[in-house]
BAMI-322748 format. One line per 4 residues: number of its first residue (from 1); their letters; for each residue x, y, z of C-alpha. Coordinates in steps of 0.25 Angstrom, whole numbers, plus 5000, padded with zeros to 4 digits. Example, Ala and Ser with C-alpha at 12.3 -4.5 7.8 and 13.67 -1.06 7.14 Angstrom:
# residues 2
1	AS	5049/4982/5031; 5055/4996/5029
//
This chain:
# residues 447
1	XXXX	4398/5113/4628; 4400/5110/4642; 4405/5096/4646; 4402/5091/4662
5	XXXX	4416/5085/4666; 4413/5078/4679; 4428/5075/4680; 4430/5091/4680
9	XXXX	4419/5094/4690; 4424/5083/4699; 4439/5090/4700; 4432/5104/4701
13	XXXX	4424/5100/4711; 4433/5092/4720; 4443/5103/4717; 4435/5112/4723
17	XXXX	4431/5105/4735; 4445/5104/4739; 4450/5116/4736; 4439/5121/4748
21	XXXX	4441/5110/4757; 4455/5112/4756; 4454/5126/4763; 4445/5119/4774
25	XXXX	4452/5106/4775; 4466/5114/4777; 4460/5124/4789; 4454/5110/4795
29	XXXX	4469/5103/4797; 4477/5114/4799; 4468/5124/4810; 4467/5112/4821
33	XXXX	4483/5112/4821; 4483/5129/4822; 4473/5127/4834; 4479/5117/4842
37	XXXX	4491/5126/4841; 4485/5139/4844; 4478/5131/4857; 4490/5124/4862
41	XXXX	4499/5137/4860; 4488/5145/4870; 4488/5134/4879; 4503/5135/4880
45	XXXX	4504/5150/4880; 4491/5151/4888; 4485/5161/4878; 4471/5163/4876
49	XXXX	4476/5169/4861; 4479/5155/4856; 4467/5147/4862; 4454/5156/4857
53	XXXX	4464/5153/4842; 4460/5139/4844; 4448/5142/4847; 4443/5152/4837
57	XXXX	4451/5144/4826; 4445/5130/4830; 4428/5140/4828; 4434/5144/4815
61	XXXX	4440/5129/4811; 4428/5122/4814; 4421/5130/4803; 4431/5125/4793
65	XXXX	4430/5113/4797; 4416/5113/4796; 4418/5116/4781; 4430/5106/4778
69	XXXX	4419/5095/4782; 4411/5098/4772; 4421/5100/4760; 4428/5088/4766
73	XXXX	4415/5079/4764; 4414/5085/4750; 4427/5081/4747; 4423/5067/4751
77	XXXX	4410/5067/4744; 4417/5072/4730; 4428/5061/4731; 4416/5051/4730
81	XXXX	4406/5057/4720; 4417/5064/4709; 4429/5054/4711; 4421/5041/4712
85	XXXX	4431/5033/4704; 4443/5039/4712; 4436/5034/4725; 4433/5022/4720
89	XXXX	4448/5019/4719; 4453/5028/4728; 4443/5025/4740; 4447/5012/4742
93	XXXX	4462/5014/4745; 4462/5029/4751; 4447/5028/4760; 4454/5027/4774
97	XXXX	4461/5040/4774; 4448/5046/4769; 4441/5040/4781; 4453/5044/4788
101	XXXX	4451/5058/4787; 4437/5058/4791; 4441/5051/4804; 4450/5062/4806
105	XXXX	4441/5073/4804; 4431/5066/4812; 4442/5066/4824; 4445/5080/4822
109	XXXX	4431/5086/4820; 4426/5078/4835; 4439/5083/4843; 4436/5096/4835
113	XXXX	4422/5097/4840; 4426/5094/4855; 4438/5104/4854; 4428/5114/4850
117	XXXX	4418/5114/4858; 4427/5111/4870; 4434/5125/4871; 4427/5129/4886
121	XXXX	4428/5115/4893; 4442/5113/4892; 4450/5121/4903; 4462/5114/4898
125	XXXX	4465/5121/4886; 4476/5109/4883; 4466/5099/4885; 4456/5106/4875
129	XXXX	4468/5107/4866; 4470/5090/4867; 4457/5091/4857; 4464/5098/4845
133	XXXX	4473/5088/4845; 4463/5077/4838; 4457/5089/4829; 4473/5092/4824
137	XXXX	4475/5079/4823; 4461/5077/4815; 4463/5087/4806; 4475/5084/4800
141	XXXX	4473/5069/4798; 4459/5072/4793; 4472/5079/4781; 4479/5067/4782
145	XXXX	4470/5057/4779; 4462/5065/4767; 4477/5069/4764; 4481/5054/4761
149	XXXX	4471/5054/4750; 4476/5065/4742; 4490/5059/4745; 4485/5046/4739
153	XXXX	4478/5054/4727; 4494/5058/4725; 4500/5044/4727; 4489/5033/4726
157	XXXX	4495/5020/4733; 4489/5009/4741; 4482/5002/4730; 4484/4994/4717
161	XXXX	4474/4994/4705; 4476/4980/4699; 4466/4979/4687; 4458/4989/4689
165	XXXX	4455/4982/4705; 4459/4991/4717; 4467/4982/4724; 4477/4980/4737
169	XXXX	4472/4994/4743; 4483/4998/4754; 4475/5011/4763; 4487/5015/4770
173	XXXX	4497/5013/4759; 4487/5023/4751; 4487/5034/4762; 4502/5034/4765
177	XXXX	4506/5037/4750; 4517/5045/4744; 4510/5059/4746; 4505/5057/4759
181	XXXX	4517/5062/4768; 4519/5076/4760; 4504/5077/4756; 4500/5074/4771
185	XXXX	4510/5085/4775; 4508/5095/4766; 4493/5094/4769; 4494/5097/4784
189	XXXX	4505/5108/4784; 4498/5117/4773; 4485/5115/4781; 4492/5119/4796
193	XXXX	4500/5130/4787; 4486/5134/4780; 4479/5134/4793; 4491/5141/4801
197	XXXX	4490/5153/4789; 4474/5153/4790; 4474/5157/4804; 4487/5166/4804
201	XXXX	4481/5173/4792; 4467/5177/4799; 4475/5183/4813; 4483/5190/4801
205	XXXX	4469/5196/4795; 4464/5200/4809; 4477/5207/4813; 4477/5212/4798
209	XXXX	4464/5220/4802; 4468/5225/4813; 4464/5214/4825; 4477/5214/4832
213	XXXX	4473/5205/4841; 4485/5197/4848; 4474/5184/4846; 4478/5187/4831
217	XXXX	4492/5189/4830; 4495/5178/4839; 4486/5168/4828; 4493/5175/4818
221	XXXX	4508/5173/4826; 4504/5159/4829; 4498/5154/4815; 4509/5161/4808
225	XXXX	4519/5152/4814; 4512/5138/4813; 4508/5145/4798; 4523/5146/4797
229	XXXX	4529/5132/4802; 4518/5123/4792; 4523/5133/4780; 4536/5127/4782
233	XXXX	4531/5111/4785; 4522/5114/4770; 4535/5118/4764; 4542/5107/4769
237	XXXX	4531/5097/4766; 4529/5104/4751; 4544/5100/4750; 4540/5086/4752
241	XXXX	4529/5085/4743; 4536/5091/4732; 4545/5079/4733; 4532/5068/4734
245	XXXX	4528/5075/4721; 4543/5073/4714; 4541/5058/4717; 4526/5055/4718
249	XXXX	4522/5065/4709; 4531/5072/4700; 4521/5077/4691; 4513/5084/4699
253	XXXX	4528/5092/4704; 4531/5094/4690; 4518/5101/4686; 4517/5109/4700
257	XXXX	4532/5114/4695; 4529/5115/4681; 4541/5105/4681; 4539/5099/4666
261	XXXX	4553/5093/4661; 4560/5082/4671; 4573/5090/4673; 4584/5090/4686
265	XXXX	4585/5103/4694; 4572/5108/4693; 4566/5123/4694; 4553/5126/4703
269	XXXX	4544/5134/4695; 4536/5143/4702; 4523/5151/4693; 4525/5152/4680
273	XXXX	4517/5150/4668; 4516/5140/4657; 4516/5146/4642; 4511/5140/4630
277	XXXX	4523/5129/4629; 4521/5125/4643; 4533/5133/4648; 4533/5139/4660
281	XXXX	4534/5152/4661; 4538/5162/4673; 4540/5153/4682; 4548/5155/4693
285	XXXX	4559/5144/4696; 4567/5138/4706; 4579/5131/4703; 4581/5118/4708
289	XXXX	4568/5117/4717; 4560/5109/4710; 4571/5099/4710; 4573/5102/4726
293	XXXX	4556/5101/4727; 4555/5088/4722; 4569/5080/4726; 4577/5089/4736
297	XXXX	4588/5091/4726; 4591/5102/4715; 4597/5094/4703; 4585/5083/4704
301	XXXX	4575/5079/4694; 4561/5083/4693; 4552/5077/4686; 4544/5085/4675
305	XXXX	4528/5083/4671; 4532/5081/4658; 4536/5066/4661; 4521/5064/4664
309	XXXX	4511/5062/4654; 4504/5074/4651; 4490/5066/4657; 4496/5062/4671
313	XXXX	4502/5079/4671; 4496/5088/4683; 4490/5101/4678; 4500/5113/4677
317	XXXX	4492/5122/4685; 4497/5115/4698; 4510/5123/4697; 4503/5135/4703
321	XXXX	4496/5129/4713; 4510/5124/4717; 4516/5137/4715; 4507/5144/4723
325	XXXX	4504/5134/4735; 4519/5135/4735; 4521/5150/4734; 4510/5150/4745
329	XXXX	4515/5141/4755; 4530/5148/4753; 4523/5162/4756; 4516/5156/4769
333	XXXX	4530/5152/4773; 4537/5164/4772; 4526/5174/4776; 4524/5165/4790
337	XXXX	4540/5165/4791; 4541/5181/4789; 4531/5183/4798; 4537/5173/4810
341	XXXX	4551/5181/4805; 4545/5194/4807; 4538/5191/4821; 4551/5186/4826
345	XXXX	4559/5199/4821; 4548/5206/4827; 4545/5215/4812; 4530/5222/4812
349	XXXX	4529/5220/4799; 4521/5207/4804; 4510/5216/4808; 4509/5224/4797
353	XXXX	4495/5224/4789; 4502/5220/4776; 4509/5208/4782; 4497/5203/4790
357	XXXX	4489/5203/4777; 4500/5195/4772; 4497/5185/4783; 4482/5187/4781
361	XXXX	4487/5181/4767; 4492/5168/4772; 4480/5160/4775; 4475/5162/4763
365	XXXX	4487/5160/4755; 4487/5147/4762; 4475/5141/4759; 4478/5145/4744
369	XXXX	4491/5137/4744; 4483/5125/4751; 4473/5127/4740; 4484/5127/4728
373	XXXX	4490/5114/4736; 4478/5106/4734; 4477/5111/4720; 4492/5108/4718
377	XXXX	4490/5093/4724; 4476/5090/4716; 4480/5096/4703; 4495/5091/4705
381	XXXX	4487/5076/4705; 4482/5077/4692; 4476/5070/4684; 4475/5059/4694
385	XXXX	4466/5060/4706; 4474/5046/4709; 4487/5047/4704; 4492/5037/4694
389	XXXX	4477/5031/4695; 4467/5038/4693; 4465/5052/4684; 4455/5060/4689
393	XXXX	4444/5060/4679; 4445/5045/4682; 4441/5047/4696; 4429/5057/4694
397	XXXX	4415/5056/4692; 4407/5055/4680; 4395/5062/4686; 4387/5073/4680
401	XXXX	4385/5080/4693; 4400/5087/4699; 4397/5099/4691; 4384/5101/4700
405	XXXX	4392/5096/4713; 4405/5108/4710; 4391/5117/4709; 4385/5114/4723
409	XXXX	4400/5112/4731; 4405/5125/4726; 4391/5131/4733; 4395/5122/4743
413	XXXX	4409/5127/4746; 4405/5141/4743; 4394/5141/4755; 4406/5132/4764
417	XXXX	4416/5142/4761; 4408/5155/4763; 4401/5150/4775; 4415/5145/4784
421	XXXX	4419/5160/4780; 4408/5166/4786; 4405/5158/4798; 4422/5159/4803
425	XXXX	4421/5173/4800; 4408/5175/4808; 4414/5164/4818; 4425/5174/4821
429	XXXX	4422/5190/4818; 4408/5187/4829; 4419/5181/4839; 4432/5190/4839
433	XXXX	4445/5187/4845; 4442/5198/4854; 4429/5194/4860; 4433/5179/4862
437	XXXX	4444/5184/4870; 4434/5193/4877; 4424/5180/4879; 4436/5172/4886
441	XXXX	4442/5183/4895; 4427/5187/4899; 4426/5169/4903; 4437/5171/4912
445	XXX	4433/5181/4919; 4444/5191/4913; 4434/5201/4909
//
């Protein structure tokens, strides 16, 4: 007979509004970066190319934006009704970056507005730019601060439980803990990568079928070279987060490698597959990196999950969230550096269908490995949803109605998701390239 698990729903359900707000939130930080640059290069350059790819991307971000609202205050509203326990501790030391973060998307989504609807009555295109530098700004803080609560999920500080009281609560302390700096990093490189691969992988699609517009290439030369310089910052930053978790979290290192005995020397294992013993199988390793990944030197020990207890162990399946973000985000960085090689030597091989679908591929690809980052970093937490505190059925609700709220979200995101689609794609097929170009050379008198 079927048993209701409100602690099941709960996870379901926050899993599930994350995993699609992730996508909006993502687009939301790293697109007000790609058009401040597309716009500043124009101005420089004095090419009407680059400024209609501010302006057409900031119609299309305003959409998302639109949506991210919405899932973002879902988000809020679930923290409240399926993890009341959790609130109740963790709301009274982590509530300011919270409020932080609304502040910041408040000062964004005003400038945001004004820089919009503003396009015509600037004549100084650089003055008009002025105004994406508080939505840029914005953004990313708005990741910041919500940034720091996930961090402190990671490494709860600022607070001691002294009898079961909450007592000498330290805000600041709670917000700057150990996971901040790499969490904080990691979270705006793969949003201004993601971002950067997005745009570069629609230009790819329109010069795919046959739209060999130079508005395209040039979004496509442009956002495969910003694509390119973040693939490189997340590879640097992944490096530093592999050595937070050798300290702060060797568990969650170990399970994401698979890594069960404490040894010196130790392999990075790629895939593979546990058989009935709980040996891996087909695996491929790398000798020495785990050891380099986690301490900068080859002979150093690495921790195994074996050395936890076997309630405090993250779930297994995390190694292939990790191997595939990974495998992603190394395919994103060579793909972009073969194709800046190739431009440079002046190959045609870049224009060729099969490599354009290629790059066609890297925006989605992308939000994949952003997708399999958050799982790695939700999953990789458990079972605490405050660690060394708090497991997570101790923080979820008891109510008898989650199952009937996964019910109505899902219709939810299902009518968010499919409605955004429909209106940027409508957005843009009724409004070409071509015609607005037409539109502004007919205002100037050119026609």
């Amino acid at each position: 007979m079927w048993e209701y698990d409100p602690v099941f729903f709960s996870r379901t359900l926050t899993g599930l509004t994350l995993a699609f707000h992730i996508i909006y939130a993502t687009i939301g930080v790293g697109v007000p970066l790609m058009i401040a640059i597309a716009q500043w290069i124009g101005i420089k350059k004095n090419d009407e190319h680059y400024i209609l790819l501010a302006r057409r991307w900031t119609r299309g971000f305003v959409i998302t934006v639109a949506v991210g609202v919405v899932t973002g205050t879902a988000i809020g509203l679930q923290l409240s009704l399926l993890w009341p326990n959790f609130m109740e501790l963790a709301g009274h030391v982590i509530s300011l970056p919270l409020f932080m973060e609304t502040f910041a998307f408040f000062f964004e989504a005003i400038f945001l507005g004004i820089y919009l609807y503003t396009w015509d009555r600037f004549e100084n295109q650089k003055k008009h730019m002025l105004l994406l530098i508080p939505v840029a700004i914005g953004a990313s803080f708005s990741a910041f601060f919500i940034t720091m609560v996930n961090s402190f999920m990671n490494t709860p500080q600022g607070f001691d439980i002294v009898n079961g009281a909450l007592v000498n609560v330290d805000p600041i302390a709670a917000m700057f803990n150990p996971a901040t700096p790499t969490k904080v990093a990691h979270v705006l490189t793969t949003a201004y990568m993601t971002s950067a691969f997005i745009l570069a992988s629609i230009a790819a699609f329109h010069l795919l079928k046959g739209r060999n517009h130079i508005y395209h290439k040039k979004s496509l030369y442009l956002m495969m070279k910003v694509g390119l310089i973040f693939s490189i910052a997340t590879v640097i930053v992944g490096d530093f987060s592999g050595k937070f978790l050798a300290e702060y979290q060797p568990e969650k290192l170990a399970a994401a490698e698979w890594h069960f005995e404490t040894e010196e020397k130790a392999p990075l294992k790629m895939f593979g597959w546990l058989d009935d013993d709980g040996e891996v199988q087909g695996a491929i390793e790398i000798p020495f990196a785990l050891s380099i990944l986690a301490h900068s030197d080859p002979t150093s020990e690495v921790i195994g999950l074996n050395e936890f207890p076997e309630d405090e162990r993250p779930p297994l399946i995390v190694h292939y969230f990790f191997d595939i973000m990974v495998s992603i985000g190394v395919w994103l960085t060579l793909i972009s550096l073969l194709y800046w090689f190739a431009i440079g030597q002046g190959w045609r091989f870049v224009q060729k269908k099969f490599f354009n679908f290629l790059l066609v591929l890297t925006g989605p690809l992308a939000i994949i490995a952003i997708e399999m980052g958050w799982f790695y970093a939700e999953f990789g937490r458990q079972p605490w949803i405050l660690r060394g505190f708090m497991k997570t059925p101790e923080g979820a609700t008891t109510a008898g109605y989650v199952d009937t709220m996964l019910l109505l979200f899902v219709g939810l995101y299902i009518v968010l998701g499919t409605a955004s689609v429909i209106v940027l794609r409508k957005m843009f097929k009724k409004n070409p390239v071509e015609k607005e170009l037409a539109d502004h050379a007919r205002e100037r008198g050119e026609w």
